[in-house]
C-alpha positions as CSV (number, residue, x, y, z in Angstrom):
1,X,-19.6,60.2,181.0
2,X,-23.6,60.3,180.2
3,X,-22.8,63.8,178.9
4,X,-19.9,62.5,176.2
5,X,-22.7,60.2,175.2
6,X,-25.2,62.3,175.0
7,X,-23.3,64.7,172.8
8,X,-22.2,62.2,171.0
9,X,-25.6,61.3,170.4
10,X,-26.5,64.8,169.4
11,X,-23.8,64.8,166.8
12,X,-25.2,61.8,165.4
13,X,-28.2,62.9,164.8
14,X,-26.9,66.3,163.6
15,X,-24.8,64.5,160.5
16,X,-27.8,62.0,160.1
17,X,-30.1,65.2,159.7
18,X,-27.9,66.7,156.9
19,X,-26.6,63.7,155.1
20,X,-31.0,63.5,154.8
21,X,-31.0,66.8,154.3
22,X,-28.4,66.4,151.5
23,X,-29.9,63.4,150.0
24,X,-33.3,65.2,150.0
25,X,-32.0,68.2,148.3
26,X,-30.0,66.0,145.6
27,X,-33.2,64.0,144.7
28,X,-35.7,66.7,144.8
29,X,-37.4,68.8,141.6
30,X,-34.6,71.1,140.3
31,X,-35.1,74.9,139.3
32,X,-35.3,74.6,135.8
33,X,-38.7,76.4,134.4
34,X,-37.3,74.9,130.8
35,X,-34.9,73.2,128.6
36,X,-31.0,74.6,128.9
37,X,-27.9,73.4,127.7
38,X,-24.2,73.2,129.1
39,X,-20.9,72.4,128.0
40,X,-18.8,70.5,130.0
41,X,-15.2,71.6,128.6
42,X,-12.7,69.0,129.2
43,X,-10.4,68.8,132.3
44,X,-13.2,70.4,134.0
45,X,-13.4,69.3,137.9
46,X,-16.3,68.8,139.5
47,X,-16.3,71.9,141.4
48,X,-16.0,73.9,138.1
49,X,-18.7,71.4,136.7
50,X,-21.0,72.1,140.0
51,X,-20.0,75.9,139.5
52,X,-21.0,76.5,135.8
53,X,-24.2,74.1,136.2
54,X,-25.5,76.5,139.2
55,X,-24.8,79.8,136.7
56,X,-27.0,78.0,134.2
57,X,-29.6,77.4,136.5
58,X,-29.5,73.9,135.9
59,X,-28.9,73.6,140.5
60,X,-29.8,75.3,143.3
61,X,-26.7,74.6,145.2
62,X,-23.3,74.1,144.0
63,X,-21.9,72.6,147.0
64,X,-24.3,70.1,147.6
65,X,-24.2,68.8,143.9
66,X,-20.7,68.1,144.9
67,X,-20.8,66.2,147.9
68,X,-24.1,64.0,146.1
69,X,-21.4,63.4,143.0
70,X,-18.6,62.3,145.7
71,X,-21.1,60.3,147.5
72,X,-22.2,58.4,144.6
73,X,-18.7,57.7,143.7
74,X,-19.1,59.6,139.8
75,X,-16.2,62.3,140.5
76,X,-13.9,60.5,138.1
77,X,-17.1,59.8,135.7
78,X,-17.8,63.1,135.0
79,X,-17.9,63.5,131.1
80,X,-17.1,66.5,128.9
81,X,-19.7,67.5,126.3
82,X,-22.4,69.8,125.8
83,X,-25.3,68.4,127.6
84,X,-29.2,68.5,127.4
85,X,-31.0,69.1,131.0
86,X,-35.2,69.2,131.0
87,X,-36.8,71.4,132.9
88,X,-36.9,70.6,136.8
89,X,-34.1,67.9,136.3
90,X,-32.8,66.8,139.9
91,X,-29.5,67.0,141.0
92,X,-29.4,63.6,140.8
93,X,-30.6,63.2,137.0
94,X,-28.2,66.0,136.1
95,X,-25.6,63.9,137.3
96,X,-26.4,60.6,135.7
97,X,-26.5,62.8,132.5
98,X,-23.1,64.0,132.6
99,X,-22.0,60.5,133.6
100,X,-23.8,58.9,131.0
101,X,-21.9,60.9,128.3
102,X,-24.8,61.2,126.2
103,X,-23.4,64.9,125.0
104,X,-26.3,66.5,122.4
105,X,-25.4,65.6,118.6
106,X,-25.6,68.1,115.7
107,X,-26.2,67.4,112.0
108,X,-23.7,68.1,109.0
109,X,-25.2,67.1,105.6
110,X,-23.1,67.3,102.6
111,X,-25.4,67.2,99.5
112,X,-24.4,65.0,96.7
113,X,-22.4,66.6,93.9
114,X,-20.5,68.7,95.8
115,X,-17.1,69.1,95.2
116,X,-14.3,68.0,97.6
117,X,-13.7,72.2,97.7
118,X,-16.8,72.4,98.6
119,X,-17.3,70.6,101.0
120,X,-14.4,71.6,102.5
121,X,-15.7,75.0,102.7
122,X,-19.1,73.9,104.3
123,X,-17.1,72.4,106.7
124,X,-15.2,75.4,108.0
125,X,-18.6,77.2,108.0
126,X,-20.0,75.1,110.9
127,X,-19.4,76.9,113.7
128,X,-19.7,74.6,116.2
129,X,-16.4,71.8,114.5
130,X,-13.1,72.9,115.7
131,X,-9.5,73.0,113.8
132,X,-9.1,73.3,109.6
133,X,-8.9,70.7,107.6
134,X,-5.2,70.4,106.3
135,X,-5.7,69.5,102.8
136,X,-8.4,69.1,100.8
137,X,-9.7,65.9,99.8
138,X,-9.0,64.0,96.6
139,X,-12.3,64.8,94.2
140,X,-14.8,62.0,94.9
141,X,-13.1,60.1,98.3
142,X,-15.9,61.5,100.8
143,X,-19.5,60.3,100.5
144,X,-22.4,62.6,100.5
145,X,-24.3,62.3,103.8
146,X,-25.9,63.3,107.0
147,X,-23.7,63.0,109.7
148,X,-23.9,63.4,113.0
149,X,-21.1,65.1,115.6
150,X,-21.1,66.2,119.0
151,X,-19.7,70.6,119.6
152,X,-16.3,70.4,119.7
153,X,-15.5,67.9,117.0
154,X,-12.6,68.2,114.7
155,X,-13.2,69.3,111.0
156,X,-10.6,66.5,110.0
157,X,-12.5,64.2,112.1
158,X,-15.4,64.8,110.0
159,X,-13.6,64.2,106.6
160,X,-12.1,60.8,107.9
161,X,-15.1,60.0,108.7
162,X,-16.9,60.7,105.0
163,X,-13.6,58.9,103.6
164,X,-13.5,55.9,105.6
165,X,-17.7,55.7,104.9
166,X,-16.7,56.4,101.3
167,X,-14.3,53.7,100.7
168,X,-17.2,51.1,102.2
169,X,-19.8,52.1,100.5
170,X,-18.1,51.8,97.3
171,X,-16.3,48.6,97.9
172,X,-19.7,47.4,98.7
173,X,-21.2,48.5,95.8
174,X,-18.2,47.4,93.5
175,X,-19.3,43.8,94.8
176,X,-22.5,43.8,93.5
177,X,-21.8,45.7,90.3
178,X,-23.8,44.2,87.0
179,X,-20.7,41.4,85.3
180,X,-21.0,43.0,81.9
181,X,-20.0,46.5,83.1
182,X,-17.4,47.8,81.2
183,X,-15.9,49.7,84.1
184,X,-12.8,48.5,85.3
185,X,-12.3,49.5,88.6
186,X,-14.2,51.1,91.9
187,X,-12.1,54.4,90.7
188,X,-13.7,54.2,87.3
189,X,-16.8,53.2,89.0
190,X,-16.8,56.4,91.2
191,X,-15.8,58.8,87.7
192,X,-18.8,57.5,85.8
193,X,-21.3,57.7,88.9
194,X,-20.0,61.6,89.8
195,X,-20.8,62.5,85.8
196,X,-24.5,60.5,86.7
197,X,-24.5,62.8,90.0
198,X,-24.0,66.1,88.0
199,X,-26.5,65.5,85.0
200,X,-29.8,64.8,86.9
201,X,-31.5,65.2,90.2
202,X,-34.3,63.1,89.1
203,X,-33.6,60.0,91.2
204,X,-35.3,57.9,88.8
205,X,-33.7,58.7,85.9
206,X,-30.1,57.7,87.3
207,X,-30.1,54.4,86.2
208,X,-31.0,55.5,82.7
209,X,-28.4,58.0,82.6
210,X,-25.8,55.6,83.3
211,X,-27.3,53.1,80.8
212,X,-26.9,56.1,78.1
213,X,-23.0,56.4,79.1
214,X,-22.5,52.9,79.7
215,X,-23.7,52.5,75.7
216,X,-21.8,55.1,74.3
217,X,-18.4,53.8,76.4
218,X,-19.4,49.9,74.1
219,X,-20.0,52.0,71.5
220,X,-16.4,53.6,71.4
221,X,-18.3,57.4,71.7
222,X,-17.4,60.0,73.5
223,X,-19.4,60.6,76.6
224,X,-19.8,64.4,75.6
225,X,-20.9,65.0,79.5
226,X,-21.6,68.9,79.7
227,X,-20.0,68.9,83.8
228,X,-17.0,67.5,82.4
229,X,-16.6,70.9,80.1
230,X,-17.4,73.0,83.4
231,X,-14.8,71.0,86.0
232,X,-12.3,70.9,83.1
233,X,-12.1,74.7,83.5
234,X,-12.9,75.5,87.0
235,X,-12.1,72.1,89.4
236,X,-13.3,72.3,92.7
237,X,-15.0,75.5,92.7
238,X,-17.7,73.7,91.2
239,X,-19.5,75.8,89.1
240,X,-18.8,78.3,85.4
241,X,-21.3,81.1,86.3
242,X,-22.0,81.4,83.6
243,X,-23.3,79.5,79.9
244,X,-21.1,77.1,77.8
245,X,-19.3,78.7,74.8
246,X,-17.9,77.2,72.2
247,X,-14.5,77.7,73.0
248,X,-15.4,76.2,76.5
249,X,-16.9,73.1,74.5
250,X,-13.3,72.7,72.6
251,X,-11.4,73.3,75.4
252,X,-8.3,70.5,75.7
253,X,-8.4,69.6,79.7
254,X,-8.2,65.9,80.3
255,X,-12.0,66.3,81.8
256,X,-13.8,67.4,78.8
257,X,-15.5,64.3,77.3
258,X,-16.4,66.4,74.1
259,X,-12.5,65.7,73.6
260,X,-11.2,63.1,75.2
261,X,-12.5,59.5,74.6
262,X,-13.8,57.5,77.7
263,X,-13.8,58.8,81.0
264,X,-13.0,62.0,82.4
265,X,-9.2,61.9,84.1
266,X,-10.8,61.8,87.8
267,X,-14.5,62.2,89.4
268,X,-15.5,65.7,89.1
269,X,-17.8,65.7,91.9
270,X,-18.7,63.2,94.9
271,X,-21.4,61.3,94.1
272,X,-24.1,60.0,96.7
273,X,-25.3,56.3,97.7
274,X,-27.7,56.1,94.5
275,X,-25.6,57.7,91.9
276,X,-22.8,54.6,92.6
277,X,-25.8,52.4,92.5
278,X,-26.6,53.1,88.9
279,X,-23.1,53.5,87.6
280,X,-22.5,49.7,88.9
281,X,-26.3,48.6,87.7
282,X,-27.2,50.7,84.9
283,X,-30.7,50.3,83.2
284,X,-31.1,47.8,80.1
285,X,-31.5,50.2,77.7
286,X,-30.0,51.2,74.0
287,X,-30.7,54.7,74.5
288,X,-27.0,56.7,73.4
289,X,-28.6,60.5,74.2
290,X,-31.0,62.4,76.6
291,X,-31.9,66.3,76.7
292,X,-34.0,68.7,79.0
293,X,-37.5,67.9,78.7
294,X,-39.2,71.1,80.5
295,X,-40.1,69.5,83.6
296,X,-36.8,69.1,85.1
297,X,-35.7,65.8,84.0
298,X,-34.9,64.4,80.9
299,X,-36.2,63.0,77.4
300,X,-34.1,59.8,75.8
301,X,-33.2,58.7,72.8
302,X,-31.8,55.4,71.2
303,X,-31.3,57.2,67.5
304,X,-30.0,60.6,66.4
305,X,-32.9,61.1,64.5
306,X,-34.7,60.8,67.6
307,X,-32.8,62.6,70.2
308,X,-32.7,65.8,67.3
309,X,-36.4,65.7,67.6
310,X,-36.4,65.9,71.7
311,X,-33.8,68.7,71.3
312,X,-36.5,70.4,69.1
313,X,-39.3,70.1,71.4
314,X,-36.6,71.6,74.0
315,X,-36.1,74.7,72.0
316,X,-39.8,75.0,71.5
317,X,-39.8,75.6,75.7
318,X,-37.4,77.5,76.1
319,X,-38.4,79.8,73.6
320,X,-41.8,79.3,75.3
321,X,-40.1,80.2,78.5
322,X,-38.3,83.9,77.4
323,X,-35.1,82.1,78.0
324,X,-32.5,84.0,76.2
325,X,-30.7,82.7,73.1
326,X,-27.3,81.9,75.1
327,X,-26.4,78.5,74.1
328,X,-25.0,76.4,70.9
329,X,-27.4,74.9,69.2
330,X,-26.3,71.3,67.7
331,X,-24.8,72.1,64.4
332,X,-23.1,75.2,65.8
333,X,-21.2,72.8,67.8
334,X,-17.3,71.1,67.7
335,X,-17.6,68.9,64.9
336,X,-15.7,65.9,65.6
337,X,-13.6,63.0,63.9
338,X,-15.4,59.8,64.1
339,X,-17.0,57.6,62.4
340,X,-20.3,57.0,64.9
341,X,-23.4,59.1,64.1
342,X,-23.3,61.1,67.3
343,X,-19.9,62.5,66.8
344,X,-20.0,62.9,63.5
345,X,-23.0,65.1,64.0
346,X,-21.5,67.1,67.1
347,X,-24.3,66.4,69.2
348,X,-23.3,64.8,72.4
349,X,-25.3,62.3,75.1
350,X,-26.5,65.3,77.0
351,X,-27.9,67.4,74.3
352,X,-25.5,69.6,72.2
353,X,-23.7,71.3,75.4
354,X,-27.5,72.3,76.2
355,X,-28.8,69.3,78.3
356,X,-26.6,70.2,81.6
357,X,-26.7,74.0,81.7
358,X,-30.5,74.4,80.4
359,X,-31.5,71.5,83.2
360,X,-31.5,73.4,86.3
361,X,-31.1,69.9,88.1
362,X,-28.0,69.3,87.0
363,X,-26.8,72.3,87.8
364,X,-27.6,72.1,91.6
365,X,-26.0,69.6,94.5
366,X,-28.7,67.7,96.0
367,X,-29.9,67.3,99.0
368,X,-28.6,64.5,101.0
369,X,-30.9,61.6,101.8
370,X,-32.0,62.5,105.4
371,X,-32.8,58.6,105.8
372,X,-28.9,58.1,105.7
373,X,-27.6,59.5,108.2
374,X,-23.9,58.3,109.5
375,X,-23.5,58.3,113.5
């Protein structure tokens, strides 16, 4: 009988010795020198979790990762995702990591006055999204940003994501738009801020562009937008390679403000944040024109006699500059039937079909405003 207890004893103290043992090893300094990375696929058990966190050299022992993660309770807790461990992480902080499902987040920024195409594209670029995106976008429904994702994310994820952040940015906005605007609409609202987008990446001078439409639309002018020419003829692909013509400038598409009267048909781009901004609170202004003015924004005008002088001093720099003799000067452009001063003289708000394509600005997306970024 003494023996049975004494052997019982023994075992006692056997499973007490590795249960400390265990719990010794699960809490103690792990082998990582420095920083790694794992991704926990989904459906993954423990024991394949355990297995694939020992190849990394994120444990020393498999096995006993296991029994700590079933004697903590966490074998149903266990999160998929790719996951940060520091260097000389215990098997116990590697668990509450996976647990926590606090999987490392990557960054997609669209830049503002990118196309729906375009964006798009960039999407299937990223490497680390998963699936195609379906169809594309209608021009203007996403909303330039920085957003952040976790590997493994879906590509139409991310474009519900930039529609549905789309849709409340711009219903905010519309709510605090200036009463006298003459837009009619958050669509009309996101047309005149994509032409705002395309013209300048002067953040300053976005309100003033919009005053300059927002005048010509009272006045009954034509907007005579040079990115309207360029999306009239090429849509989402964004950009002409090349310099305006004068056939490009008469071209009939329901985009080309040097024809049509008001706003384009659509947006032809997706404006950011601060382009929708202006288009709903334009500047108090009279100014009806604006032209390159060599330092990569833009000179204003209120008269005809003044913009042709800023035009002028424009030529001056370029010729200044070497830049070769490739674009319509004012009076070799579409002469138009109006009665306003602007159209009867066939230079537009932006300069004669010379304010967009000389101004490399509005030639180029932007950036997106890293201080927005969308979780």
């Amino acid at each position: 009988m003494s023996g049975l207890f004494t052997l019982a004893t023994l075992g006692v103290l056997a499973i007490g010795g590795v249960v400390y043992w265990g719990k010794a090893s699960f809490d103690e300094r792990g082998p990582l020198a420095q920083d790694a990375t794992v991704m926990i696929n989904r459906n993954q058990g423990v024991g394949e979790i355990a297995d694939s966190l020992e190849r990394a050299g994120v444990i020393s022992d498999a096995n006993v990762f296991k029994a700590g993660v079933a004697a903590y309770g966490a074998k149903d807790r266990m999160r998929f995702g790719e996951y940060a461990f520091p260097p000389g992480a215990s098997m116990r902080e590697v668990m509450e990591i996976i647990v926590s499902g606090k999987s490392i987040e990557h960054a997609f920024t669209a830049p503002e006055g990118l196309t729906s195409l375009q964006i798009v594209q960039r999407l299937r670029d990223q490497p680390l999204l998963t699936g195609d995106v379906k169809e594309v976008p209608p021009e203007g429904s996403l909303l330039p940003e920085t957003y952040k994702f976790t590997r493994g994310a879906s590509r139409e994820q991310m474009v519900a994501r930039m529609r549905q952040h789309r849709e409340a940015v711009v219903e905010e906005i519309w709510k605090g738009r200036d009463p006298a605007t003459k837009l009619k609409s958050p669509d009309e609202l996101v047309i005149m801020a994509s032409l705002i987008e395309k013209e300048t990446g002067v953040p300053e001078e976005r309100p003033q562009v919009a005053a300059v439409f927002a005048n010509r639309l009272a006045k009954g002018m034509r907007l005579q937008s040079d990115p309207t020419i360029v999306y009239g003829l090429v849509g989402g692909r964004g950009t002409l390679g090349r310099s305006l013509t004068r056939a490009d400038i008469q071209s009939k598409t329901p985009y080309n403000t040097y024809v049509v009267r008001g706003l384009p048909a659509g947006p032809i781009a997706n404006p950011g944040r601060d382009s929708l901004e202006a288009a709903a609170r334009p500047a108090k202004t009279s100014d009806l024109y604006f032209v390159a003015d060599g330092s990569g924004g833009h000179a204003f005008g209120k008269t005809l006699a003044e913009h042709n002088r800023n035009v002028a001093n424009w030529r001056k720099i370029e010729k200044q500059r070497g830049v070769p003799a490739d674009r319509l000067d004012p009076d070799e452009q579409t002469p138009e039937a109006s009665n306003d001063e602007a159209d009867a003289s066939g230079t537009g708000a932006a300069g004669s079909a010379a304010a967009a394509t000389s101004t490399p600005a509005a030639q180029r997306p932007k950036p997106a405003d890293p201080r927005r970024q969308q979780r």
